[in-house]
ROMARLUM-454454 format. One record per residue: residue number from 1; x, y, z of N, C-alpha, C in turn. Coordinates in Angstrom, 3 decimals. Layout:
BEGIN
vexkol_n.c1_n.c2_n.c3_ca.c1_ca.c2_ca.c3_c.c1_c.c2_c.c3
NUM_X_Y_Z_X_Y_Z_X_Y_Z
...
% end
This chain:
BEGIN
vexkol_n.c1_n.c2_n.c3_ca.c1_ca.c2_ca.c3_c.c1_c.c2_c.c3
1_-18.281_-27.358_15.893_-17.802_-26.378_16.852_-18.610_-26.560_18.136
2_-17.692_-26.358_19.158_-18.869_-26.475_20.495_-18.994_-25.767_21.240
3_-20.123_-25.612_22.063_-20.498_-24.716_22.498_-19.901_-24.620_24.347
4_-19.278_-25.947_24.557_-18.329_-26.293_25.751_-16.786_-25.704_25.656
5_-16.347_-25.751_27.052_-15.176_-25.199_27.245_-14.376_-26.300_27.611
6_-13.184_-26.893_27.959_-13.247_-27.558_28.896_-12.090_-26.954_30.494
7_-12.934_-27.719_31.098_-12.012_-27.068_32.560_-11.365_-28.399_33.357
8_-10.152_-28.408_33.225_-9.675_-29.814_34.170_-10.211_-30.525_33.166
9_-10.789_-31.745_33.983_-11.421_-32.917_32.849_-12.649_-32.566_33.083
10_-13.168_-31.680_33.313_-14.726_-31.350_32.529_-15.077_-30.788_32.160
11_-16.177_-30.767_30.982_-16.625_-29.849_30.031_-17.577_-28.916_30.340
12_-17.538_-27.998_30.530_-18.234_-26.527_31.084_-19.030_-25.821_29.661
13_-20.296_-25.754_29.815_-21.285_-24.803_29.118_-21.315_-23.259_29.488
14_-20.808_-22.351_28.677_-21.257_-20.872_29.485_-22.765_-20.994_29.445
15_-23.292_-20.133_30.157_-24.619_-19.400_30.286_-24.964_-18.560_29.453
16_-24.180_-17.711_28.966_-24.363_-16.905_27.711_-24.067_-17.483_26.372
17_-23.963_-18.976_25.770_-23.583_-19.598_25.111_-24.673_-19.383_23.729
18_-24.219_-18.938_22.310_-25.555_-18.815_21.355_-24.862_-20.104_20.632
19_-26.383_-20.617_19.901_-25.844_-22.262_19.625_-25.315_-21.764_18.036
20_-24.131_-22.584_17.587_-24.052_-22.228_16.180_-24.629_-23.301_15.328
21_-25.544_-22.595_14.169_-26.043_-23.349_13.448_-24.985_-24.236_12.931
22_-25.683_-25.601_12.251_-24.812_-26.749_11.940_-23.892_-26.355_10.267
23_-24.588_-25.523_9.714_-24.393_-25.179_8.204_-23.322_-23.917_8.411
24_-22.702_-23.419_9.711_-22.155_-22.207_9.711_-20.845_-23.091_10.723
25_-19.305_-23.241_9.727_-18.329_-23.906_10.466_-17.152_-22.762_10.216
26_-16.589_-22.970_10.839_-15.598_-22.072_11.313_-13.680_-22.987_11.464
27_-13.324_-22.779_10.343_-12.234_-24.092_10.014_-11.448_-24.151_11.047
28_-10.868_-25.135_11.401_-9.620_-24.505_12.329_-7.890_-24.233_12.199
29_-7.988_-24.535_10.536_-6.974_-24.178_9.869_-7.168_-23.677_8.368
30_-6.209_-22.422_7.727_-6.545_-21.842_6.724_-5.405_-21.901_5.995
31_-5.150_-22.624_4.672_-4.183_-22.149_4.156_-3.867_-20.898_3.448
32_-2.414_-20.500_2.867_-3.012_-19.462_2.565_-1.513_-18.766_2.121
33_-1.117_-17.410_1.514_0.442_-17.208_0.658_0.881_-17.184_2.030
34_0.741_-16.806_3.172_1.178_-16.576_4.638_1.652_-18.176_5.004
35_1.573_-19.189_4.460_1.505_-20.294_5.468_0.040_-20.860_6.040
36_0.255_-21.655_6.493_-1.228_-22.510_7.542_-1.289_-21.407_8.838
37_-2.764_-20.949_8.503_-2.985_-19.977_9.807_-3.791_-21.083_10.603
38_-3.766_-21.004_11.894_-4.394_-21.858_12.897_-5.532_-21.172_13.662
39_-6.873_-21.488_13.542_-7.668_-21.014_14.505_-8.214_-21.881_15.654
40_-9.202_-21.569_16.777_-9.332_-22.009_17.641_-10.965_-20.765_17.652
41_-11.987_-21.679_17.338_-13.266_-21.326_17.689_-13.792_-20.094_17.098
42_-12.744_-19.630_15.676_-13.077_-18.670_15.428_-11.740_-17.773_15.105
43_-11.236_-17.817_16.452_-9.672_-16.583_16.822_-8.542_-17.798_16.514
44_-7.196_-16.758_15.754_-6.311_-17.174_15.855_-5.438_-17.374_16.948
45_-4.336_-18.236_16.828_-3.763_-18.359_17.882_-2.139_-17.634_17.999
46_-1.656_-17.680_18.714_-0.474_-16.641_18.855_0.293_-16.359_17.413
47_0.872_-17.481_17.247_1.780_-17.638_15.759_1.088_-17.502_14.675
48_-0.181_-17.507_14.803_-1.171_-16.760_13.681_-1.202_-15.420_13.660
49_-1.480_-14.898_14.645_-1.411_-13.476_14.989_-0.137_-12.798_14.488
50_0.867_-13.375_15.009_2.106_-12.735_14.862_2.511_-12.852_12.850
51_2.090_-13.724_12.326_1.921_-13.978_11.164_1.353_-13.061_10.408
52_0.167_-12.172_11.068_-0.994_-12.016_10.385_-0.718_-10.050_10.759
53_-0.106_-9.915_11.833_0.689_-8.792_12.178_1.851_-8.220_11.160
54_2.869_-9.798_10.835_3.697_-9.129_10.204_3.115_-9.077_8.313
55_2.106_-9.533_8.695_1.860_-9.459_7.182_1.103_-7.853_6.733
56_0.136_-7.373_7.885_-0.337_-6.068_7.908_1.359_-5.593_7.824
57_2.270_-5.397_8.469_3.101_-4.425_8.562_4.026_-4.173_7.288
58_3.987_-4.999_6.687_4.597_-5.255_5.785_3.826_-4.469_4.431
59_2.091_-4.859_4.677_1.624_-4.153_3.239_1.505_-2.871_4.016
60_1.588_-2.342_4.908_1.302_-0.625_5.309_3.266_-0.078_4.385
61_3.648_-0.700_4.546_5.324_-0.503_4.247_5.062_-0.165_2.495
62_4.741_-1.457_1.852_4.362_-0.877_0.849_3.458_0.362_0.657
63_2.353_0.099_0.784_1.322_1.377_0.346_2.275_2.331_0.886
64_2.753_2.787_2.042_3.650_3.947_1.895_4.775_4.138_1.173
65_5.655_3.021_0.783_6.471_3.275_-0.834_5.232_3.899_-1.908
66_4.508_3.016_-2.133_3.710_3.849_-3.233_3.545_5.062_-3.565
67_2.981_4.768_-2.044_2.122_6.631_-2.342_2.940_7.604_-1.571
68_4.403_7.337_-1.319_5.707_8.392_-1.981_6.122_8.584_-2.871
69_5.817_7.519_-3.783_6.795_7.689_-4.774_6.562_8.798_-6.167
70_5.020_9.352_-5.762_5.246_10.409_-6.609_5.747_11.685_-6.266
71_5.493_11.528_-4.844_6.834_12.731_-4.341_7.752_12.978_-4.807
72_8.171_11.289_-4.711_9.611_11.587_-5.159_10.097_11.435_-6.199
73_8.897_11.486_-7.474_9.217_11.943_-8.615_9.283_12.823_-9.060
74_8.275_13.534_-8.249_8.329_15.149_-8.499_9.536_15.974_-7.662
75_9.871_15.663_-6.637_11.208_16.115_-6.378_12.336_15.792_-7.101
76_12.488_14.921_-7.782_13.800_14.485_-8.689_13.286_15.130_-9.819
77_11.999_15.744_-10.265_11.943_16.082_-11.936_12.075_17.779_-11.510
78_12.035_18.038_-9.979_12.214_19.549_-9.773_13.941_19.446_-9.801
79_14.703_19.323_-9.388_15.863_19.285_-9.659_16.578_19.151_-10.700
80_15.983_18.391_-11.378_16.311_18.113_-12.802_15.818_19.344_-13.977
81_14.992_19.996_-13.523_14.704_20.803_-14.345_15.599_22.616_-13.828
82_15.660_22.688_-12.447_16.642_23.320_-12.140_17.960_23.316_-12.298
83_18.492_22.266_-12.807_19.734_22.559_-13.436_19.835_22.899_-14.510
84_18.526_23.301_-15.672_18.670_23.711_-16.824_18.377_25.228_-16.282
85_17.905_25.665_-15.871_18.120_27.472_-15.407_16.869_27.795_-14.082
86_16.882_29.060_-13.762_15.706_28.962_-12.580_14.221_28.731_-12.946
87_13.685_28.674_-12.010_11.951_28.117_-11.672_11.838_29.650_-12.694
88_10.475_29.284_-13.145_9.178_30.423_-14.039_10.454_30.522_-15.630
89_11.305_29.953_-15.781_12.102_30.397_-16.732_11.987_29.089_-17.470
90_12.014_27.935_-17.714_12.267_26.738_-18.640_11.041_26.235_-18.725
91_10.917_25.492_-19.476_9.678_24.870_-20.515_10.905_23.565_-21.351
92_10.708_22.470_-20.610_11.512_21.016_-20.993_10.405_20.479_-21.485
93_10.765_20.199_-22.848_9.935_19.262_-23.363_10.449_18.409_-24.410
94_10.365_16.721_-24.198_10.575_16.111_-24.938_10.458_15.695_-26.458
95_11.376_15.853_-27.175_11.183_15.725_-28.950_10.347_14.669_-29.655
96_10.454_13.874_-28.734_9.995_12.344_-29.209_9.490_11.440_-27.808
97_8.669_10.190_-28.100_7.846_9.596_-26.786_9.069_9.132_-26.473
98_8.778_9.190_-24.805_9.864_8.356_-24.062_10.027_7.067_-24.732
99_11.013_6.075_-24.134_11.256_4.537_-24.099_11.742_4.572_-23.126
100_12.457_3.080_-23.229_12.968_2.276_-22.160_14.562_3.264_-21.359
101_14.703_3.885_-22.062_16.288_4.612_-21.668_15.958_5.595_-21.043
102_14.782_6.197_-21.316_14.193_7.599_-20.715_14.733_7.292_-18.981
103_14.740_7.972_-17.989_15.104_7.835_-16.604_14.139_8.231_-15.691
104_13.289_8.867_-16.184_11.962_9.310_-15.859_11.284_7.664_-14.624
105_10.274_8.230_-13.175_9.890_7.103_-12.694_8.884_6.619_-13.164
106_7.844_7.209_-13.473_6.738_6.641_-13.942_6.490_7.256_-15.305
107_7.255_7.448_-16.097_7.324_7.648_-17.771_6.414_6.554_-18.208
108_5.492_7.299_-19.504_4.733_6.536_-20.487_5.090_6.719_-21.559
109_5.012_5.293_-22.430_5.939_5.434_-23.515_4.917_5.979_-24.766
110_3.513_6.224_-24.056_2.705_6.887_-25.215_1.948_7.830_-24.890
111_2.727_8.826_-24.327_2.899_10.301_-24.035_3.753_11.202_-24.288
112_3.179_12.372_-24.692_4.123_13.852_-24.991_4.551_14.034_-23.591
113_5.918_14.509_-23.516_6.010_15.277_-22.053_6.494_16.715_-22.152
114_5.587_17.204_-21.721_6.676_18.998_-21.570_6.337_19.610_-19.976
115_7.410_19.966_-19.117_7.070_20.210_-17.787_8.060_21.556_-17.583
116_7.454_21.975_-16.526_8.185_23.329_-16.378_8.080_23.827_-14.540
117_9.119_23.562_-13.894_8.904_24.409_-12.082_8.029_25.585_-11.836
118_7.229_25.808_-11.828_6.452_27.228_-11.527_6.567_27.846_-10.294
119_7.427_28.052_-9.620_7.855_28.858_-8.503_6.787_30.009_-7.979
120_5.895_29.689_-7.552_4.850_31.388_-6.815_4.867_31.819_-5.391
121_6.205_31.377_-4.873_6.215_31.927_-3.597_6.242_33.411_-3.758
122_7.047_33.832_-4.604_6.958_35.364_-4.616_5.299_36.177_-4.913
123_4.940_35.201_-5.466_3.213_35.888_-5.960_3.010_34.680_-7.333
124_1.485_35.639_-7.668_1.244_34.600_-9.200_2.272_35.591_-10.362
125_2.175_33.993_-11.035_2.943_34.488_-12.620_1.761_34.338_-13.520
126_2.245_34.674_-15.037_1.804_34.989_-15.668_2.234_34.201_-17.246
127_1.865_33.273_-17.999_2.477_32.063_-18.611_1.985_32.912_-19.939
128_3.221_33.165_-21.120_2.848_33.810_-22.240_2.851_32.364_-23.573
129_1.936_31.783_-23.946_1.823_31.018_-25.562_2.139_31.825_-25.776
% end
């Protein structure tokens, strides 16, 4: 790596230049699941960037599927349990462990399930065993 620039046809030293040790290299290409990223002294270069952009945008896309998706399990298991009668009134609970047919999103097939809407906008309730 060097510590020159070049300008026109000559090679220019900054003044503020720190020397890099010989044992510390800096590749100028990386392979990688993205493709060959290209650097230049360290920094990528445009089509790296833009590479390396759409690859951040892409995992922010996921992690926000993720970490909706128990929302929106719990909104589909509130509905689902409201069509068997109103909130503070049902207690659904499964006879036997889920499987593969269950419809449930994140169902375990070696778990009891029993769930119930608890509605307390009106105030607290009061749960009788």
């Amino acid at each position: 790596m060097s510590t020159f620039v070049k300008v026109g046809a000559q090679q220019v030293r900054f003044k503020m230049t720190t020397p890099i040790p010989e044992g510390i290299v800096v590749p100028g290409q990386v392979s990688s699941r993205l493709g060959t990223l290209k650097f230049f002294d360290g920094f990528p270069d445009d089509a790296t960037m833009e590479k390396l952009y759409d690859n951040l945008d892409f995992q922010r896309a996921v992690q926000t599927y993720l970490l909706g998706l128990p929302a929106v399990s719990m909104n589909a298991m509130r509905k689902g349990i409201l069509e068997w009668g109103p909130a503070n009134a049902n207690l659904l609970t499964w006879e036997t462990l889920v499987d593969s047919r269950a419809l449930g999103l994140t169902g375990n097939c070696n778990t009891a399930y029993s769930m119930m809407w608890i509605d307390l906008r009106r105030g607290p309730g009061k749960l009788n065993w």
